[in-house]
N, C-alpha and C positions, 0 to 999 in steps of 0.2 A: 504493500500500500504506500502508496504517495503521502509524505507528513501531514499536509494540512487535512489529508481523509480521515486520521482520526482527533478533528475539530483545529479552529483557528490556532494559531501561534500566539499565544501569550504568555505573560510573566508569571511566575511560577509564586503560589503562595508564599513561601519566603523575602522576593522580592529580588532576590540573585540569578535567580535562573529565567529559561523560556520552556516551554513545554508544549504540546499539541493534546488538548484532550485529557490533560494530566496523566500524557505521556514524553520522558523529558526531551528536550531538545539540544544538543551542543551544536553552537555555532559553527560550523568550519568554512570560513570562506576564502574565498581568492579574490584579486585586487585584477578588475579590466577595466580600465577607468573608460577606455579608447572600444572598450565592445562595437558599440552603435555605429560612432561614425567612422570608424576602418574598417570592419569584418561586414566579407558578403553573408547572409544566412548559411550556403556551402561550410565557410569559412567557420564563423558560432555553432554549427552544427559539431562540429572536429575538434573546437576547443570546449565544448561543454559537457561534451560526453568523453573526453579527456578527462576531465576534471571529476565525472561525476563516477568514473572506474578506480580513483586515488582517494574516494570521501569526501570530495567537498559538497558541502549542502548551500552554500550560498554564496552569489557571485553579486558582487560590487563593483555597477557599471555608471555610468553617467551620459543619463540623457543628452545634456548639452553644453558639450566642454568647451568648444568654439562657437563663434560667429561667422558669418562670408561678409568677406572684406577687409578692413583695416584691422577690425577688432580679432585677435589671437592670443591664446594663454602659450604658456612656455611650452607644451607639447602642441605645437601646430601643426605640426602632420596629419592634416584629417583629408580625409574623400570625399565626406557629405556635407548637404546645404540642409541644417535643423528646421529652415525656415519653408521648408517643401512638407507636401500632404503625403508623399514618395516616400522621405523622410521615416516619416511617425510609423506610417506601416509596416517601414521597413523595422521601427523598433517594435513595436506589438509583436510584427511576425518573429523577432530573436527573443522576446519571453515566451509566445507559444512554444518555442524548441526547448528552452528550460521549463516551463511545465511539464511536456512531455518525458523530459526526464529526470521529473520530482526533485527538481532545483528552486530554491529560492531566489527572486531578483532582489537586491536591496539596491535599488534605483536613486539616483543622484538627480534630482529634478533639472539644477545646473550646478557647475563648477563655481567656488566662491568667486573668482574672477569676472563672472559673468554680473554678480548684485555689488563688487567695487567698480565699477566701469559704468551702474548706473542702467544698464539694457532691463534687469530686472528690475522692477521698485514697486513702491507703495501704490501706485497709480494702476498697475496691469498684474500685481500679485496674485490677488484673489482670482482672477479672471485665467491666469494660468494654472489655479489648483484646480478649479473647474474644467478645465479643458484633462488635464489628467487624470481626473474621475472618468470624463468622457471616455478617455483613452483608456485607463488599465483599472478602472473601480471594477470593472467584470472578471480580473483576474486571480486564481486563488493564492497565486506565489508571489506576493507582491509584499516589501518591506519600504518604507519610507527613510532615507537619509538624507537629511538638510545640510545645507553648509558645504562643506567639499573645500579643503587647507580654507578654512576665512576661521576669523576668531570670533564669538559669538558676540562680541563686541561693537563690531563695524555697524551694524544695521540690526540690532538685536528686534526693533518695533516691527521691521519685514519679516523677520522668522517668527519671531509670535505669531504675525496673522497667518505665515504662508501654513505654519503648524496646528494651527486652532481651526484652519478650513479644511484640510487636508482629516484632520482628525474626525469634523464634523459630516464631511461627506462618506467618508471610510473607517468609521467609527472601530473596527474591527483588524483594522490592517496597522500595526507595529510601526512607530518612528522615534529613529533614532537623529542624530548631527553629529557629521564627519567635522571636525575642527580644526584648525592650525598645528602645525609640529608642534611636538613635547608639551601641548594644551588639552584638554577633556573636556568637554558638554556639561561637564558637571560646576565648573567655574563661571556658568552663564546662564543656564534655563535647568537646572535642578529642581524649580520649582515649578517649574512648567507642567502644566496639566496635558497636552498632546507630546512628551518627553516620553517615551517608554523604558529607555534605555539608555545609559551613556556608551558612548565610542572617544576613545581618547587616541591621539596619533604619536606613539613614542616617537616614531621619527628614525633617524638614521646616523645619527652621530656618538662618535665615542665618546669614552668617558672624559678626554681631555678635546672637545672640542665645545666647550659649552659657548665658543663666542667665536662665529669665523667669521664677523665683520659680512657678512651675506643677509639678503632681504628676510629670512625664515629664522635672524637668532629672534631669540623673546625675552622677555622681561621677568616670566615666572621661575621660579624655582626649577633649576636644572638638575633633572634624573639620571641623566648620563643613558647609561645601558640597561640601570634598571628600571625595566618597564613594571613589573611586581609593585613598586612604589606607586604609581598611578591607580592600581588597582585595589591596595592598599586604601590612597587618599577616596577613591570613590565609596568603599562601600564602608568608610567610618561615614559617612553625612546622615542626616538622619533622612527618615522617611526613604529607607534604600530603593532602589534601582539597582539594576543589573548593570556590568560592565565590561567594556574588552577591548583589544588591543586594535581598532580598524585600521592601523598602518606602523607596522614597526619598521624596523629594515628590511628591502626587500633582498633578495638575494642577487646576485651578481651587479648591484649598485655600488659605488663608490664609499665610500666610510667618509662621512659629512657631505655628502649628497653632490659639492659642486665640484671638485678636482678629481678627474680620473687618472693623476697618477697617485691618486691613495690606492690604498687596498681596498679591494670588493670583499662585500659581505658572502659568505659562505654558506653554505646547510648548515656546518654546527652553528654557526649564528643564528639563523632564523629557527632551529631548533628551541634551543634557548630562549630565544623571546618569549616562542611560544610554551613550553613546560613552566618557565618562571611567571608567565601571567595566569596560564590557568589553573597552576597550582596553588596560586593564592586568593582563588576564590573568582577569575573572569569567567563568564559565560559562555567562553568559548574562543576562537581567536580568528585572526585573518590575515594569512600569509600573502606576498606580493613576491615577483619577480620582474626585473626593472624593464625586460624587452617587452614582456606580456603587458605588464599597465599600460604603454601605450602603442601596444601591436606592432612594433618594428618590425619590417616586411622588407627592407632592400637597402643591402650593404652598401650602394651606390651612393643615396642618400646620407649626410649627417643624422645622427639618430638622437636622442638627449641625455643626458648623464651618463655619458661616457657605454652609451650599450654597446653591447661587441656581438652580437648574434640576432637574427630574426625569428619571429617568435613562435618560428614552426618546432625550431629548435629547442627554445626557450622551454616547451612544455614539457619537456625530458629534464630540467633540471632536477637534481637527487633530492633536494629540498622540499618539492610539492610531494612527493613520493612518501616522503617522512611524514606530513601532517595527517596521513587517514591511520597511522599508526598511534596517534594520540588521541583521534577519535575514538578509534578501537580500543582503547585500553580506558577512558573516561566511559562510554557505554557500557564495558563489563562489569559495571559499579552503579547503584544509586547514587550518580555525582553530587544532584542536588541537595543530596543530606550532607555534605563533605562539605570542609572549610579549610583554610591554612593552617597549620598545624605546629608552627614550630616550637614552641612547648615539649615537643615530642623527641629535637633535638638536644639530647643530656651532654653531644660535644661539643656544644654552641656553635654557633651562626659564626660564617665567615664570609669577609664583605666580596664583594663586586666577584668575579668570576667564583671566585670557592664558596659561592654559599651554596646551601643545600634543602630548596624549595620540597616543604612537607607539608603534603594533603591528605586528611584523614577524613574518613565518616565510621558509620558503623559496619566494622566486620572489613576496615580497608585499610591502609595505609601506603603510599605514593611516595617516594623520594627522590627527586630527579640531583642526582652529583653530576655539574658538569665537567668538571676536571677527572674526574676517577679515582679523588681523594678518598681517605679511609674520615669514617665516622662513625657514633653511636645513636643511635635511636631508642627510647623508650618503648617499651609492651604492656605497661601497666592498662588494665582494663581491656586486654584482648586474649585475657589467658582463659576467660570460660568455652571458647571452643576450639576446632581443632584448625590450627592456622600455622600457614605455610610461608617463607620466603621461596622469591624469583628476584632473579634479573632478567627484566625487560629492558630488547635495545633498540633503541627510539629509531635506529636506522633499518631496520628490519623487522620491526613488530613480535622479535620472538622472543617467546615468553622461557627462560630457564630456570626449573628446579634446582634447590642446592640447598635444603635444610626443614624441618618441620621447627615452630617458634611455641607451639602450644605450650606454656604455664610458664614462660619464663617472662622476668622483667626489663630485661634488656639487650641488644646487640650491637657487637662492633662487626661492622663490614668493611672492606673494601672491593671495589669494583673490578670486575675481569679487567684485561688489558687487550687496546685493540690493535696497538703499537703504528699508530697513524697519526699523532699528536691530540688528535679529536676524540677522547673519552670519555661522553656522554654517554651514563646509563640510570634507570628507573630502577631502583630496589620497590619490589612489589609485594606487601603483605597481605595473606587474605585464604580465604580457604582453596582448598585444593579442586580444580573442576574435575578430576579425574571419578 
């Protein structure tokens, strides 16, 4: 069965989760910001059933990133004119192909560049939410995301309304706000009644680039590479909301987005984002890849941020490969009873690469080491049944036996070795499927 068959997508009694039916849901999406106006339907056909054979349940794409004519955002590379009836069809007919195969769209009405430039505003708002009822209120896969990199600041009175109509006509359909680098939704419209959800965008810089003097530094409090702090700052606010990471680093992008003789971001990196936000309690995550976001199709071409491949290629990166293996391992658990756990760490927490992200609920316990350091873990309160340690590895989903844990208080592990300098693995407690 297709997710929303058994009932709409909403937020889960706790207030952390999403569910269908009060059956749960984890997020897993991918970043095409470029779907619409580069990919023929051929073309979304090939990448969406790609996507949808590796786990991902939900693609984040963007109605209308550009304009024809003067007006261009920094990915200008587009095919299409937004402003054609050809246009629209042709985006309808690329969620019909994600319907069909039980994908979610979380649709970007436009790019924030589009409401700084003034083409969207308080004058024609309302009048474009309406027309997108027209257009996709009939569709069951449909997620609402506002904003797209703008800070909820610029124009905060347009997003209220565009979100309060959007809500009022599709009362049943989910929105969230894509925000600015290393900024969260939760710093602007937290109180917002058409808010379902926060999306915060860690971004793509290391831990020593908190200031490149580039149009995307900010002002807030700089995380560095821990995105877990984001998710952290969301769900202490009151009146929770769910949270997650809609743009960390994507893979094969530069390390601080704008010089590509840095180093590119890797799979263990985008690994890592992703275990360390949802192990601390996000909703799920959304991995990117920097040819795919905006469809690079021809080496001929200059492409943006230093891409080095086109994005037929791009879909093979080992990275996307890795996230339906976190899927898989958060569904073989009541996720939504789980929370952060570190409490459970008796070797203490260690900062920025050596920490050791712990997720527990009942009858589970998660520990993502990404280095492969050794640690201790706590057992108290899991010694009434009969529970087992695994190493699970994030790059191959497989699950290994290596110990029975029932009645004891505590253990020190250290992690297989994979002797590739990348030794990320998931110590797994929990009973035995056997």
């Amino acid at each position: 069965m297709k997710f929303w068959e058994y009932g709409p997508l909403r937020v889960s009694g706790n207030h952390r989760y999403l569910e269908n039916g009060g059956r749960p849901f984890f997020w897993m999406g991918d970043t095409a910001w470029l779907l619409f106006q580069q990919c023929t339907e051929e073309e979304a056909f090939l990448y969406l059933n790609n996507r949808k054979e590796k786990g991902f349940n939900v693609i984040q794409a963007t109605l209308v990133h550009n304009m024809p004519g003067e007006f261009q955002s920094s990915l200008a590379r587009v095919k299409r004119d937004v402003t054609t009836k050809e246009y629209w069809d042709h985006c309808e007919a690329i969620v019909r192909l994600a319907e069909e195969a039980g994908m979610y769209m979380a649709l970007l009405p436009t790019w924030g560049s589009i409401v700084k430039a003034g083409i969207l505003h308080m004058g024609n708002v309302e009048r474009y939410a309406a027309y997108l009822y027209e257009r996709f209120g009939k569709y069951p896969n449909i997620i609402w995301l506002l904003g797209g990199d703008i800070r909820g600041d610029v124009n905060p009175e347009l997003y209220h309304v565009f979100g309060t109509r959007l809500k009022e006509k599709m009362p049943e359909v989910l929105i969230g706000y894509h925000p600015f680098g290393r900024t969260s939704s939760s710093l602007w419209f937290h109180h917002e009644k058409w808010l379902d959800f926060h999306m915060f965008q860690s971004g793509h810089r290391r831990y020593d680039q908190a200031v490149l003097k580039q149009w995307d530094d900010v002002g807030e409090e700089f995380y560095g590479e821990d995105n877990w702090k984001y998710v952290d700052r969301d769900l202490k606010q009151e009146q929770q909301k769910p949270t997650i990471d809609g743009e960390p680093s994507y893979e094969w992008i530069p390390q601080g987005l704008h010089d590509p003789s840095e180093p590119f971001w890797q799979a263990w990196d985008v690994r890592r984002y992703a275990y360390w936000s949802v192990f601390q309690g996000a909703m799920g995550h959304t991995y990117g890849d920097n040819a795919i976001m905006q469809f690079y199709n021809d080496l001929s071409e200059p492409g943006n941020y230093g891409v080095r491949e086109v994005w037929q290629e791009a879909m093979h990166h080992e990275g996307s490969g890795h996230m339906g293996h976190l899927a898989k391992l958060m569904n073989s658990v009541d996720f939504t009873q789980g929370k952060a756990a570190e409490e459970l760490l008796l070797s203490g927490q260690r900062e920025k690469y050596g920490r050791i992200a712990v997720f527990a609920g009942p009858g589970f316990i998660f520990c993502y080491d990404y280095t492969g350091e050794e640690f201790t873990i706590g057992l108290n309160g899991y010694g009434d049944r009969k529970m087992y340690a695994y190493w699970f590895d994030p790059t191959s989903g497989v699950l290994s036996l290596f110990r029975e844990v029932s009645g004891i208080d505590k253990m020190t592990v250290k992690p297989p070795q994979r002797y590739c300098g990348q030794n990320d693995w998931v110590l797994v407690i929990r009973e035995c499927e056997m």
